[in-house]
C-alpha positions, 0 to 999 in steps of 0.5 A: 500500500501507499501512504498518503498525506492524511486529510484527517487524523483520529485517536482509536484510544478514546481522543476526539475525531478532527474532520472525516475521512473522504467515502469510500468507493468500489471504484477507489478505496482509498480509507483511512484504516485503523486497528479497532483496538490496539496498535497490536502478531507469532508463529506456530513454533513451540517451545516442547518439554513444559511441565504443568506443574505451578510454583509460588514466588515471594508472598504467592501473588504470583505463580509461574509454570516450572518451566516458566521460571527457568525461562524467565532467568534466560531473560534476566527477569526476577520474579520479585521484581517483575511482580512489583512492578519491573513488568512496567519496564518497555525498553526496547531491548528488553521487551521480548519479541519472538514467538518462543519468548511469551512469558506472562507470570501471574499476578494475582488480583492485579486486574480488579474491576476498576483496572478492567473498566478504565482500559483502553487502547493505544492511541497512535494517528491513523493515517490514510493509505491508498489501497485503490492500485490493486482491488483485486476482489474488493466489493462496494463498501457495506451499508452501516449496520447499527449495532444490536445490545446482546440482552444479559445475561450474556452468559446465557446469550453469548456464552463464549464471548468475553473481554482481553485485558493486557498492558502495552507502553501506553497503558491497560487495553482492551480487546474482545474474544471468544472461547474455542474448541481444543481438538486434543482436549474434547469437551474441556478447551481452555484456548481462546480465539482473538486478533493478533494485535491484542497479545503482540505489538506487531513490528515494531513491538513484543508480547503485551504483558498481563494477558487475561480473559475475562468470559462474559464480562459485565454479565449483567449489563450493568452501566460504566457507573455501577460497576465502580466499586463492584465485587470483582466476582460481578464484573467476573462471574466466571473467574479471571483467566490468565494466558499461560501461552499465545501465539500468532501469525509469523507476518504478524509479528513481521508486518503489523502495525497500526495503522493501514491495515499492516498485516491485517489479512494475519491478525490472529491470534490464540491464547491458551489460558488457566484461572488465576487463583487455580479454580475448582479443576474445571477448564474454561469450556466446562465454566461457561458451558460451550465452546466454538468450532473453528472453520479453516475452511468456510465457504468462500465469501460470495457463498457465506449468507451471513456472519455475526460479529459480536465484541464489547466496543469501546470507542464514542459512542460505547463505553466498553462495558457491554456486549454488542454484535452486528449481523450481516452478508459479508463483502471481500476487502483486498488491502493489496494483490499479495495478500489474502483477501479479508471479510468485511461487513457492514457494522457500527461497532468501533475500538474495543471489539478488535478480536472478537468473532465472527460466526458463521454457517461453517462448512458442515453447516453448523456455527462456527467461528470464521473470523475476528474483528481486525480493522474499521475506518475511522468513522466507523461504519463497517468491520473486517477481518481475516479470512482463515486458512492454513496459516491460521490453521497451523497457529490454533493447531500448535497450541492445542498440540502444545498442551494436549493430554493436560 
């Protein structure tokens, strides 16, 4: 893509809009294109030989796979250190990058739901790209969808879906995302499915840091104002999870950034997790109760009727704190001729709901999850996300592979 001179610029990251973006065409795209969470991809490599057993540091606020403290010393990280706030540290040299460096230690009641209401997303400028030398498959531009309120409890009506936390450089984010099936752990999956920039900061960053899942948050619907001061078991009915692994695409970690659409044909993203104060031995798929297939294989878009994409969006006008979804018949979005072409669909939702999924009729007619939200337009309007293949295919397959038979 060519980067133009902006006409506009926005903050994603909850600033204010100055000016519009000019209307996209079918016959010249040329869009302002920002991630719809974060400025926030890894490989299928696997680091083999980890134990699942837990061991407590200092006064037991955290604990670390055994595997894991080794690694961490690999790193020059000191457990007591890092749990008193050394994990703030962002020097470049020091934040780690490659697929096989995740580490995130767990610290236990770090996210309190005040945390959890007050994070965002990184706010970079958006710049404007030309995307209109190539269009390849592109399709005219969707028709706004307004976004429809998933009634609470959203445990009874969006049960897989839920909100990532993490920290970044620029403070506690945000993302959305949804429980998946584990192929090796029938029936008792702890893998979640989000976009890639919600766990690693693309090219010019690392793995984010104190990476949680939060299924069904804010169950209740409750507004921003009540949940100030809440007990964290009503902002987290069913527990904080933390991701003991994540992985992402290769080009991800190559080519994302945030602006223009870098690397979003890749922007995956799955996140093995474990409860935070050790639970009562049920996985995440028993605690909530379901779990999506995924389907590397769904029809191709011109045949897919429908997809629904749901995610707690947190840029004007929402707040973040309930559970949305849009449905609508999804349009192709080439962002250049190399690069895989990407769903889009017309949808009102806006920063916040990067990394939630998309449901579709998958290829044995049943729902199953096809996509998640990756990139918007600055003025909102309509959402795309990448379409999943072998790639995407080889990431969700490492990790469950990676913790199969535990």
């Amino acid at each position: 893509m060519r980067s133009i001179r902006p006409s506009s610029t926005t903050r994603r990251g909850g600033g204010t809009r100055r000016g519009t973006s000019p209307a996209l065409t079918a016959v010249a795209l040329a869009s302002a294109l920002a991630l719809t969470v974060t400025a926030c991809g890894s490989g299928d490599d696997t680091a083999g030989g980890e134990s699942s057993a837990t061991a407590s540091a200092g006064d037991g606020k955290i604990r670390i796979p055994s595997d894991l403290a080794d690694r961490l010393k690999e790193h020059g990280i000191d457990l007591d250190k890092w749990r008193n706030g050394d994990w703030k540290n962002w020097d470049k040299d020091d934040w780690l990058r490659e697929a096989n460096d995740y580490v995130n230690p767990i610290i236990e009641d770090l996210w309190d739901p005040d945390r959890m209401r007050d994070a965002e997303q990184p706010d970079p400028e958006v710049a404007e790209s030309d995307i209109s030398g190539d269009q390849g498959v592109t399709d005219p531009t969707p028709q706004p969808v307004p976004a429809r309120a998933v009634p609470p409890s959203y445990h009874d009506n969006a049960p897989t879906a839920g909100k990532v936390f993490f920290d970044s450089p620029e403070g506690t984010m945000v993302c959305s995302a949804t429980v998946v099936q584990d192929p090796a752990n029938p029936g008792r999956s702890n893998m979640v499915w989000t976009a890639g920039h919600c766990v690693h900061a693309g090219k010019k960053g690392g793995w984010y840091r104190n990476i949680v899942f939060v299924p069904s948050y804010n169950d209740a619907g409750r507004p921003s104002g009540e949940i100030e001061g809440a007990a964290r078991d009503e902002v987290a009915p069913y527990g904080v999870w933390w991701g003991d692994w994540a992985q992402t695409s290769d080009q991800w970690i190559e080519q994302g950034g945030a602006t223009g659409g870098d690397g979003a044909p890749h922007d995956y993203a799955v996140i093995h997790v474990t409860p935070e104060k050790g639970g009562d031995g049920k996985s995440l798929e028993e605690k909530v109760g379901s779990a999506l297939p995924v389907d590397f294989n769904a029809p191709a878009v011109p045949d897919v009727e429908s997809v629904t994409a749901t995610g707690y969006p947190a840029g004007a006008p929402y707040d973040g704190q309930k559970l949305f979804s849009c449905e609508d018949r999804p349009g192709r979005l080439s962002l250049g001729a190399s690069e895989p072409t990407m769903y889009r669909i017309g949808c009102s939702m806006t920063a916040g709901s990067s990394g939630g999924g998309w449901v579709a009729e998958g290829s044995d007619g049943k729902p199953a999850l096809v996509s998640n939200t990756s990139i918007g337009p600055v003025t909102s309007g309509w959402l795309a996300g990448p379409r999943l293949g072998d790639e995407a295919k080889g990431v969700y397959e490492a990790v469950s592979d990676k913790f199969a038979g535990r």
